[in-house]
PLY file of the C-alpha trace (Angstrom):
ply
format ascii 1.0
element vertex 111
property float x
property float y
property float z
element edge 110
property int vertex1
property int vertex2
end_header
117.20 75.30 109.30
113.89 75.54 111.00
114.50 75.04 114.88
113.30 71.87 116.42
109.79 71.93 118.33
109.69 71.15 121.98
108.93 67.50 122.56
105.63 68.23 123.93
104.16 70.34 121.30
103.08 68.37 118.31
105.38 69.32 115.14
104.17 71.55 112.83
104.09 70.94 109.61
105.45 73.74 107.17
103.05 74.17 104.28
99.71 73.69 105.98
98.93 76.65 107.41
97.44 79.37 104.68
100.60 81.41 103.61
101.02 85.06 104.72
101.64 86.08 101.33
97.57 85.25 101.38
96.36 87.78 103.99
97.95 90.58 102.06
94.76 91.95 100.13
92.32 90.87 103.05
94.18 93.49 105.35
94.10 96.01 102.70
90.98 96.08 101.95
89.64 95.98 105.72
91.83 99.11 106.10
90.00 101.14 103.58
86.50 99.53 104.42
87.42 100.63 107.67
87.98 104.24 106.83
91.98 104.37 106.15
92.68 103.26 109.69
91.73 101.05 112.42
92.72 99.59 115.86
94.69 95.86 115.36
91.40 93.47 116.66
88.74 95.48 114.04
90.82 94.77 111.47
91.45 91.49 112.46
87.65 90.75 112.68
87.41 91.84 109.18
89.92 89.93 107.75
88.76 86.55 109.26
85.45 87.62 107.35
87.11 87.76 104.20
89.25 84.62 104.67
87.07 82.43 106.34
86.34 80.00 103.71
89.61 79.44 102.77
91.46 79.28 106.50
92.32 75.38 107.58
92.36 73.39 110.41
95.91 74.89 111.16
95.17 78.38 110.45
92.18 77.80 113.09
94.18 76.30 115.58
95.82 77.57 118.95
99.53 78.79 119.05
101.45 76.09 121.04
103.28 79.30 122.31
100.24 80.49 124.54
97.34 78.20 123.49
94.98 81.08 122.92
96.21 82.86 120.27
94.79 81.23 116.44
97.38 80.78 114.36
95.56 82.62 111.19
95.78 85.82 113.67
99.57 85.28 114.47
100.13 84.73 110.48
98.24 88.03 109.70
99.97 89.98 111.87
103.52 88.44 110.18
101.69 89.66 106.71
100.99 93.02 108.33
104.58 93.45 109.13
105.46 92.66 105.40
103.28 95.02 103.96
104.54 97.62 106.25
108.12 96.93 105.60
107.40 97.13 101.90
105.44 100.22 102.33
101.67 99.32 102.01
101.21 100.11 105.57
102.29 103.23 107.26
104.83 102.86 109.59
104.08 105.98 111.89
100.71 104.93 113.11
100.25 104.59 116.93
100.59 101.38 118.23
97.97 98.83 118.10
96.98 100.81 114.70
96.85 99.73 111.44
96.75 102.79 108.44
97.16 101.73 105.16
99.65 104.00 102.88
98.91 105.42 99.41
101.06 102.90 98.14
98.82 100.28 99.50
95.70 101.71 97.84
97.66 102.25 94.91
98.43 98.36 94.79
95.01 97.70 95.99
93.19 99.52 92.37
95.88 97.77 90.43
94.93 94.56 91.36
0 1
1 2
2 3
3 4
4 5
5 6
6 7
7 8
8 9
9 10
10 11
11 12
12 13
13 14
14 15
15 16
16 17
17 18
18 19
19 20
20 21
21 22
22 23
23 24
24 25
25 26
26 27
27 28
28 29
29 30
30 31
31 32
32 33
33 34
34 35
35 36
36 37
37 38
38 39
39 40
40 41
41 42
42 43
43 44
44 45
45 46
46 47
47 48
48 49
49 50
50 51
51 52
52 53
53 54
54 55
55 56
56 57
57 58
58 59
59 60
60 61
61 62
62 63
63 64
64 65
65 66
66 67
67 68
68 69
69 70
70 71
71 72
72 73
73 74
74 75
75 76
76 77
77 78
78 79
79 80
80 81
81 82
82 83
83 84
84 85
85 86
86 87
87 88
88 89
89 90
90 91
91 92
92 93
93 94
94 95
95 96
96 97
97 98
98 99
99 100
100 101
101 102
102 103
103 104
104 105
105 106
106 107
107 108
108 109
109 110
C-alpha cells in the first residue's frame, strides 16, 4: 500500500507522471552522446532534450518534498538506478557520475 500524503501536499495521483520505465533509452543515449560518461546535471540536461515533448504537467512539476526539485528529474534518477541495478550503467563510477556499461550499448544497438 502506497503511504498516505501529508494533508497539506496535494495527493498525487499514480499514473500521471511519465513512467521511469520511459527515461531508460533517453539516459542511454545521452551517455554515449556524451562520450561514455558524464557528471549527473549534463546528462540530465540532455535527457530533458530528448523527452521534452512528451513530459506532463506532473513530470514538470516541483517535488512536494523540497519544492525545487521537478519531478521528471527525481523519476530519471529512479530510472538511472534501474538501469544500474540491471547492469546498463556501471556501478563503479564516482559519484555524481553516470558511465554507461557495454551492456547498455549493447541494449542500446539492439533496439
Amino acid at each position: 500500500a502506497e503511504p498516505e500524503a501529508p494533508a497539506t501536499s496535494p495527493k498525487f495521483k499514480k499514473g500521471l507522471k511519465t513512467p521511469e520505465s520511459a527515461y531508460r533509452r533517453p539516459i542511454l543515449e545521452a551517455l554515449v552522446e556524451l562520450g561514455g560518461a558524464s557528471e549527473l546535471h549534463a546528462v540530465l540536461e540532455r535527457v530533458f532534450d530528448k523527452m521534452k515533448g512528451q513530459l506532463n504537467s506532473h513530470d514538470l512539476a516541483a517535488l512536494p518534498s523540497d519544492g525545487v526539485t521537478p519531478r521528471w528529474q527525481n523519476t530519471a534518477q529512479w530510472a538511472r538506478n534501474a538501469l544500474r541495478e540491471g547492469g546498463y550503467i556501471r556501478d563503479d563510477s564516482p559519484h555524481g557520475v553516470w558511465a554507461i556499461s557495454d551492456k547498455g550499448r549493447e541494449w542500446l544497438k539492439g533496439q
